[in-house]
C-alpha positions in Angstrom: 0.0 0.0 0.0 2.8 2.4 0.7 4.5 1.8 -2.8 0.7 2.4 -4.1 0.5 5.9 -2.1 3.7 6.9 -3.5 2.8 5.9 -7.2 -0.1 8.7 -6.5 2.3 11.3 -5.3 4.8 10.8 -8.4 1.7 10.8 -10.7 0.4 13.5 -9.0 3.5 16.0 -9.1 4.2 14.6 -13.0 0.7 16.1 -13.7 0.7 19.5 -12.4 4.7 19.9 -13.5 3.9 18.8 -17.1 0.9 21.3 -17.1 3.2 24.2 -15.6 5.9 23.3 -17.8 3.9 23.4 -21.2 2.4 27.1 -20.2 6.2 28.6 -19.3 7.3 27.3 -22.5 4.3 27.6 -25.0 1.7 29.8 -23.3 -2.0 28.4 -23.3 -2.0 25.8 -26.0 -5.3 25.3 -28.2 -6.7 22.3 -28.8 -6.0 23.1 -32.4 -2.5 23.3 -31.7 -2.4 20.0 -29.7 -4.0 18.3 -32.8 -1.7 19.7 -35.4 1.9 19.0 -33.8 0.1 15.3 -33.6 -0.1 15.2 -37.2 2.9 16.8 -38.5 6.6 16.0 -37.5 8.2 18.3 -34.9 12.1 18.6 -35.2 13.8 17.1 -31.8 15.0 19.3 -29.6 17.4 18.5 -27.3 17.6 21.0 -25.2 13.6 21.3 -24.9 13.9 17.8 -24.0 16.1 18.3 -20.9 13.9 20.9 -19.8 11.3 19.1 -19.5 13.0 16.3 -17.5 14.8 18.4 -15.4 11.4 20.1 -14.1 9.2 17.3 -14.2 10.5 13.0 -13.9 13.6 14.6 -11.7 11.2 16.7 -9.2 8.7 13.9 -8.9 11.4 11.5 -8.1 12.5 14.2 -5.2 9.3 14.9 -4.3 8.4 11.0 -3.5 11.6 10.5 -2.0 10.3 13.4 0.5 6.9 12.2 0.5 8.5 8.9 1.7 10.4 10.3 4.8 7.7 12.7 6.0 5.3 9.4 5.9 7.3 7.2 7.2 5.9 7.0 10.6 2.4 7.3 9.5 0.0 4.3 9.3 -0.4 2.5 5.6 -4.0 4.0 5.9 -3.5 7.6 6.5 -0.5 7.4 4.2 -3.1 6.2 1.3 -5.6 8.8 2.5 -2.7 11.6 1.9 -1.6 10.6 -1.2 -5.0 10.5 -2.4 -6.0 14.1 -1.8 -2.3 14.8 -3.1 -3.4 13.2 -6.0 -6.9 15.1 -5.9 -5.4 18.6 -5.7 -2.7 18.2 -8.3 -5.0 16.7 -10.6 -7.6 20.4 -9.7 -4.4 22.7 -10.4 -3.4 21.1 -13.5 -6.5 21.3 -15.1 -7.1 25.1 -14.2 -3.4 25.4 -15.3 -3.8 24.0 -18.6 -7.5 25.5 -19.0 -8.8 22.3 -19.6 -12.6 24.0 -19.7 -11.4 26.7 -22.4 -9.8 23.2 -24.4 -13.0 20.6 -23.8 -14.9 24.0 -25.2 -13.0 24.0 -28.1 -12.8 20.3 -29.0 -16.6 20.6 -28.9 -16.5 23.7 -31.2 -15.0 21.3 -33.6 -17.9 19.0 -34.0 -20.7 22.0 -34.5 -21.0 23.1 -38.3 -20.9 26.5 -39.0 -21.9 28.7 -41.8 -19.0 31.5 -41.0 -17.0 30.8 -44.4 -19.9 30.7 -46.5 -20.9 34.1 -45.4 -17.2 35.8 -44.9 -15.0 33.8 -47.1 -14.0 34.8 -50.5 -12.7 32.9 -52.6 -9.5 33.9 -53.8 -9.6 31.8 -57.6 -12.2 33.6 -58.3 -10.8 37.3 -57.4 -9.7 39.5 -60.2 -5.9 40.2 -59.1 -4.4 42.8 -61.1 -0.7 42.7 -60.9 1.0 46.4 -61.4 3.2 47.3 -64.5 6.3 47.2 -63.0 6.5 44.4 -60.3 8.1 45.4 -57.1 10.5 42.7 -55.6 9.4 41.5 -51.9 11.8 41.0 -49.0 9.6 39.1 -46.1 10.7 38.7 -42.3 8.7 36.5 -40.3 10.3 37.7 -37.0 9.7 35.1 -34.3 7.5 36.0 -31.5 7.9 39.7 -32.1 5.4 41.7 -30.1 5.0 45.6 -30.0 4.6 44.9 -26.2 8.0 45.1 -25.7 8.3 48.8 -26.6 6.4 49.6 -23.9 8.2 51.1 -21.3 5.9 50.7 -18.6 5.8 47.1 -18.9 9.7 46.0 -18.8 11.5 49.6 -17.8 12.7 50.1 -21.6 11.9 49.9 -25.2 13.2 46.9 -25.6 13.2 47.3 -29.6 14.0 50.8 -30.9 15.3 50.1 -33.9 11.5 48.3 -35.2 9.6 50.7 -33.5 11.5 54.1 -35.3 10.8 51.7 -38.9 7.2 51.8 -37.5 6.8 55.0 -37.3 8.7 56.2 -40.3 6.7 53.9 -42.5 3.3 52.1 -42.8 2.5 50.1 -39.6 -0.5 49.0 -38.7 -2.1 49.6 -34.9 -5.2 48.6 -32.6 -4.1 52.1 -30.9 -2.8 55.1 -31.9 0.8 54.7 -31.1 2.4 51.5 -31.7 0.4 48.4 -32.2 -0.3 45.3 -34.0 -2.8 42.8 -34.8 -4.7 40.4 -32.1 -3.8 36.7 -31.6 -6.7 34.3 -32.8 -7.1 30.5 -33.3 -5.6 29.0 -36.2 -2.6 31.4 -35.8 -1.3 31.2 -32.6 1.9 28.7 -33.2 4.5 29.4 -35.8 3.2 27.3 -39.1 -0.1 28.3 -37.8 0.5 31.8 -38.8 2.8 31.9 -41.4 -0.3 29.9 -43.6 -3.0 32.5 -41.8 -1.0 35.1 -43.3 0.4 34.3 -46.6 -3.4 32.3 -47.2 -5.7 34.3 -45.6 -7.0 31.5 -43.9 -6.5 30.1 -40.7 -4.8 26.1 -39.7 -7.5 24.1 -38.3 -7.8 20.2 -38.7 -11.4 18.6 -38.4 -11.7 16.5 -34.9 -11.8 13.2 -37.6 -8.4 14.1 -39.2 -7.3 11.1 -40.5 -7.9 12.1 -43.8 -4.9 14.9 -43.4 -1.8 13.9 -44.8 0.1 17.1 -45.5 3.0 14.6 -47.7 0.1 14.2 -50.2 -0.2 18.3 -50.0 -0.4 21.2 -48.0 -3.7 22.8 -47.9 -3.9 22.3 -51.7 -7.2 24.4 -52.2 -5.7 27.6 -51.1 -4.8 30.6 -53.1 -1.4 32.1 -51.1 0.9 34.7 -51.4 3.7 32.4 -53.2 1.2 31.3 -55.9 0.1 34.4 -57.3 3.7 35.8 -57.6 4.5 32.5 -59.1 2.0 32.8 -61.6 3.3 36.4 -62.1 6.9 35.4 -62.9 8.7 36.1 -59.4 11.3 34.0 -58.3 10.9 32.9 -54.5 13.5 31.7 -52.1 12.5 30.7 -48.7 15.1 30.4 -45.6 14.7 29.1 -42.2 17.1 28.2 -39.8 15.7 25.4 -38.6 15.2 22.3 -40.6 12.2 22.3 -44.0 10.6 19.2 -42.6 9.8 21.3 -39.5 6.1 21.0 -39.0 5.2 20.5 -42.4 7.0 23.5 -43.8 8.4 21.6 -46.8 5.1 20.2 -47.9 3.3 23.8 -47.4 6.3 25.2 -49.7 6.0 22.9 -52.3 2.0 23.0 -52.6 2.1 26.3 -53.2 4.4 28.3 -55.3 7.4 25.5 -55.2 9.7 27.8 -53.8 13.4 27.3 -53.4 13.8 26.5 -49.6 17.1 27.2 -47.9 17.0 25.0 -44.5 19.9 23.7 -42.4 19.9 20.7 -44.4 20.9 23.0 -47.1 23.5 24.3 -46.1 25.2 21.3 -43.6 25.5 19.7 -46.6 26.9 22.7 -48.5 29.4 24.3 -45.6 29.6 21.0 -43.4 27.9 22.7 -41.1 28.3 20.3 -37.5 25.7 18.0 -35.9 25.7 20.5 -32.9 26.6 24.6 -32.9 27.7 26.4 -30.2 23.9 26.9 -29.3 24.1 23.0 -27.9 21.3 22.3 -30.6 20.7 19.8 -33.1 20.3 21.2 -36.5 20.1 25.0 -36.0 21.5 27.9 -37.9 21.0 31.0 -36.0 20.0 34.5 -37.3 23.3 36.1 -37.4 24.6 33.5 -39.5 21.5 32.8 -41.1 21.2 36.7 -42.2 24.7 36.5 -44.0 23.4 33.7 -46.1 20.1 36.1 -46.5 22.6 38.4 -48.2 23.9 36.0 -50.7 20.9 34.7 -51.5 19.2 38.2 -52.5 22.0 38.9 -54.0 21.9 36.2 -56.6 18.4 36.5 -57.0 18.7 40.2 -57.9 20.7 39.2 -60.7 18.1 37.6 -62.5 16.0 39.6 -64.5 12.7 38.4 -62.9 11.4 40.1 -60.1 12.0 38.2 -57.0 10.2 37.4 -53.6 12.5 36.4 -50.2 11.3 35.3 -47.1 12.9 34.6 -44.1 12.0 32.8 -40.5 13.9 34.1 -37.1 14.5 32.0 -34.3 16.7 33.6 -31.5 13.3 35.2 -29.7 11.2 31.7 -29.6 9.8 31.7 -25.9 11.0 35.3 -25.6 14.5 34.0 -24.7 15.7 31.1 -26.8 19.4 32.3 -27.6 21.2 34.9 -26.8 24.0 35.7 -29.4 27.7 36.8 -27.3 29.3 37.3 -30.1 27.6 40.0 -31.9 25.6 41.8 -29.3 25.8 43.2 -25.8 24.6 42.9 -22.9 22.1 45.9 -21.9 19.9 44.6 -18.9 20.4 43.6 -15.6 17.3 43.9 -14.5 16.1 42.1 -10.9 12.6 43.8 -11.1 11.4 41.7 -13.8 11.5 38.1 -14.7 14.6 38.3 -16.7 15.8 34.9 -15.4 16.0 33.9 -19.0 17.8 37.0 -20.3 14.7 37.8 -22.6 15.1 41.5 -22.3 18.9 41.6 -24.1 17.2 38.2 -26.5 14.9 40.6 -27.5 17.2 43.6 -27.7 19.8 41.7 -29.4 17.5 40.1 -32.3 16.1 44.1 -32.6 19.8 45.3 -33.2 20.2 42.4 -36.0 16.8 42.4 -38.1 17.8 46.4 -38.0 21.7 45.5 -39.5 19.9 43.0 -42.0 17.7 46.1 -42.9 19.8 48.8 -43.5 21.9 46.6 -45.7 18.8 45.6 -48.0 18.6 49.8 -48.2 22.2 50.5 -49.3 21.6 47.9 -52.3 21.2 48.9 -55.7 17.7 47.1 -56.0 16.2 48.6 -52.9 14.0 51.3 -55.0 12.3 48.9 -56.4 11.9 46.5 -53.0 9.7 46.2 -50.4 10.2 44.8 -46.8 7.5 43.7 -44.8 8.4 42.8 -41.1 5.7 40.5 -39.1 5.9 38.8 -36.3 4.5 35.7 -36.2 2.5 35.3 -33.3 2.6 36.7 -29.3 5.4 34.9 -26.9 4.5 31.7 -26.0 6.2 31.7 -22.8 4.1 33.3 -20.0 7.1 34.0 -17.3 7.6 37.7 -18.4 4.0 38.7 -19.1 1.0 39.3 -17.3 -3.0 39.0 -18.2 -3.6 43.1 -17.8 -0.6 44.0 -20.5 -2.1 45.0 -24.2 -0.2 42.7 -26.2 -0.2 42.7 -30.3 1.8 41.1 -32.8 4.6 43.6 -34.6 4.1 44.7 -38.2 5.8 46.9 -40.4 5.1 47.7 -44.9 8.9 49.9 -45.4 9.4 51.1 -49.4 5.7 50.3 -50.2 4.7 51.2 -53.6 1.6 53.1 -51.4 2.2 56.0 -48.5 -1.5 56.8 -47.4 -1.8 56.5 -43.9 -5.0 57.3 -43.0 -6.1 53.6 -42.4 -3.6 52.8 -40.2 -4.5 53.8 -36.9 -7.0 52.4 -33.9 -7.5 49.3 -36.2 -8.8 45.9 -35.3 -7.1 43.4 -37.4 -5.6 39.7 -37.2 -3.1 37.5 -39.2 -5.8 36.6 -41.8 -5.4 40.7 -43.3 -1.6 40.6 -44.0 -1.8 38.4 -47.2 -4.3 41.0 -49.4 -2.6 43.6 -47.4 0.6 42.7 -48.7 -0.3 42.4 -52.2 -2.4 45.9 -52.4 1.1 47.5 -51.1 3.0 46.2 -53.7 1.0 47.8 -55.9 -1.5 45.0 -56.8 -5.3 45.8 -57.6 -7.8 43.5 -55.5 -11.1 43.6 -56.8 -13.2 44.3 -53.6 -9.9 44.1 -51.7 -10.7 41.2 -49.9 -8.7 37.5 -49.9 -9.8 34.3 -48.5 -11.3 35.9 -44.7 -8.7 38.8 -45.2 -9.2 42.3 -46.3 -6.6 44.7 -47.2 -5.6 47.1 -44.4 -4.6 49.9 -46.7 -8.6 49.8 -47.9 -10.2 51.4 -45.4 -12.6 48.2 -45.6 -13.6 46.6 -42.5 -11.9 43.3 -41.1 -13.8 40.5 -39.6 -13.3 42.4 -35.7 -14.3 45.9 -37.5 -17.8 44.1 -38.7 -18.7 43.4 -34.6 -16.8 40.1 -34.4 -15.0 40.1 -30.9 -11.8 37.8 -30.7 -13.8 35.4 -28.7 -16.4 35.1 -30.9 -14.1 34.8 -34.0 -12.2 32.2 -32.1 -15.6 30.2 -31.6 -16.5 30.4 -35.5 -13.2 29.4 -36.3 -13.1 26.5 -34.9 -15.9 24.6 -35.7 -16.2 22.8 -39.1 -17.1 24.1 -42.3 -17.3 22.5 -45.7 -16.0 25.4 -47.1 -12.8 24.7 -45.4 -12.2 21.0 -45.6 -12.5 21.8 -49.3 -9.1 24.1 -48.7 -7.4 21.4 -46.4 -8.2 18.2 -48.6 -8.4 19.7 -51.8 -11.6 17.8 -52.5 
């Protein structure tokens, strides 16, 4: 019976610590989220790994061991009785840690039918797109978990990115505010492949509760109409680099459905440099962003020989979780701060990925094709990590249109907009013409048209439409 009432204990404190451990690191996790990483192949990472270990099995194997000496003396019965309400309680914090309500909500959501796309989705095949006379090449910057939050100085003591928020407001940025803002987080685009489809697609990643039938290999939401497949129908050539490896949640089979773009990965180039098993980041297969930048540059160089008009994206990775790397080598350290929850150095991460996308930029501007290029900067979705934030802080994701072929501001201000508006956005400021401005559930910004949230949708409810099903959509995911 003792071994039995310690077996509850370690179960117990495995419970709540997995369910603190999965908010630190990724923030409140959707149901939708849970589902797709099922699906798709995650790269390992090591160090992620260890984490988890290190606060979970090794804790719960203290915590029993201490469980064991302070029962010791007590009787096999009130040592079952303890280790049952231990068991009880852990069992009540975890699920209120992990929201468990919010997720058994949304797993219903997925089984109600809804009309939502029917009456808000346009189809984007069947949208005159009017490309302009002289195409304008595109330079694209995912930049990992980059918030406007953390410019605000009375949340961390500093601007913590003053190099994006002067580009902000010397060029076209959209705001919820009239200062410097963003666009709101909603289902479907919370995770990093998530929103990168929400906002080159205009549509949002969702799998149907019954998702056997998905099977990205065979394509990658084949019925969609995104960014990289009208410029490939216009003549652009695309390149596409991240730092992490293509088979990373799909991102290879996304690529190739639409627009077949060249994809530069760490497989690309470990077999071109030898680059080593493991950097000096103690990761598996990982380029960072200082060295992935420099390849950046040769890349656009090359493609700005070509006489086509070319289109360049690029994924971050130094500021996933808020605080993933910190690079020594090519950026000081600024904070010291005890006040705030800097245990993870996030405020010089943050600082220190600023200071680079800002090198990166400046660089794109002293080129000879920079008149006729555009940069867009995004960030992909809010920090996932909930150790430096709290609920009352107004946080948006970062966005920024610099060298756009359009300079009207007077839509850019006190708007309520999401990941689903970047794709038609994009387009309209490279000089495209969108019949009725809209793609997909998107509408373009620079418009004045209203978005889903501008038409009396609140986050919550759009969340709640999202996620149910819709025949619309299963159309887009299976291509059927």
């Amino acid at each position: 019976m003792k071994i039995l009432s310690m077996l509850f204990v370690f179960i117990g404190y495995m419970f709540v610590s997995s369910a603190n451990w999965i908010v630190r690191k990724f923030g409140q996790v959707t149901y939708e989220q849970i589902v797709f990483h099922l699906k798709t192949p995650l790269d390992s990472e090591t160090k992620l790994i260890i984490s988890y270990f290190q606060n979970t099995l090794m804790m719960a194997v203290i915590v029993v061991i201490a469980a064991y000496i302070i029962t010791i003396k007590m009787s096999k019965k009130k040592c079952l009785i303890f280790s049952i309400i231990f068991l009880i309680c852990t069992l009540g914090l975890s699920w209120d840690t992990l929201e468990m309500n919010k997720l058994i909500k949304e797993y219903k959501n997925h089984k109600i039918t809804s009309t939502f796309y029917e009456e808000n989705y346009v189809d984007s095949h069947h949208v005159a797109i009017k490309a302009p006379e002289t195409k304008r090449n595109l330079i694209m910057i995912f930049a990992e978990s980059m918030e406007s939050t953390y410019a605000n100085k009375e949340y961390f003591g500093d601007d913590l990115m003053p190099e994006l928020h002067k580009y902000a407001e010397d060029n076209i940025h959209f705001s919820h505010n009239e200062g410097l803002g963003g666009f709101q987080n909603i289902n479907g685009a919370r995770y990093t492949q998530a929103s990168m489809i929400s906002q080159l697609c205009a549509i949002p990643l969702r799998l149907p509760v019954r998702a056997k039938r998905y099977r990205p290999e065979n394509g990658f939401l084949p019925g969609a109409l995104c960014l990289s497949d009208i410029l490939k129908k216009d003549g652009y050539n695309q390149s596409f680099m991240i730092g992490m490896t293509k088979f990373f949640s799909g991102t290879d089979k996304f690529l190739e459905t639409h627009g077949n773009q060249k994809v530069l990965d760490w497989e690309f180039y470990s077999k071109r440099d030898n680059l080593p098993e493991e950097n000096d980041s103690k990761r598996k297969r990982i380029v960072r962003d200082d060295a992935l930048f420099k390849y950046a540059k040769a890349e656009i160089l090359e493609l700005a020989e070509k006489k086509e008009p070319f289109a360049f994206t690029i994924m971050t990775m130094d500021t996933h979780f808020g605080n993933e790397y910190f690079d020594k080598k090519n950026c000081q350290i600024k904070y010291h701060d005890k006040g705030v929850k800097d245990n993870d150095n996030f405020k010089n991460v943050v600082s220190c990925s600023d200071s680079q996308i800002a090198k990166f930029v400046e660089w794109i501007k002293e080129q000879p094709f920079y008149d006729d290029t555009e940069i867009v900067i995004v960030g992909d979705h809010l920090t996932m990590s909930s150790t430096i934030f709290t609920k009352q802080m107004d946080r948006t994701v970062y966005n920024v249109y610099m060298n756009a072929s359009i300079s009207d501001k007077s839509h850019t201000q006190n708007r309520q907009f999401t990941a689903l508006d970047t794709l038609p956005t994009i387009l309209e400021s490279m000089g495209y013409i969108i019949d009725g401005h809209k793609l997909g559930l998107g509408v373009s910004l620079f418009s004045g048209e209203p978005t889903l949230l501008e038409q009396g949708l609140s986050v919550n409810k759009l969340n709640s439409e999202l996620d149910k099903q819709s025949k619309v959509y299963n159309k887009l995911l299976f291509g059927e």
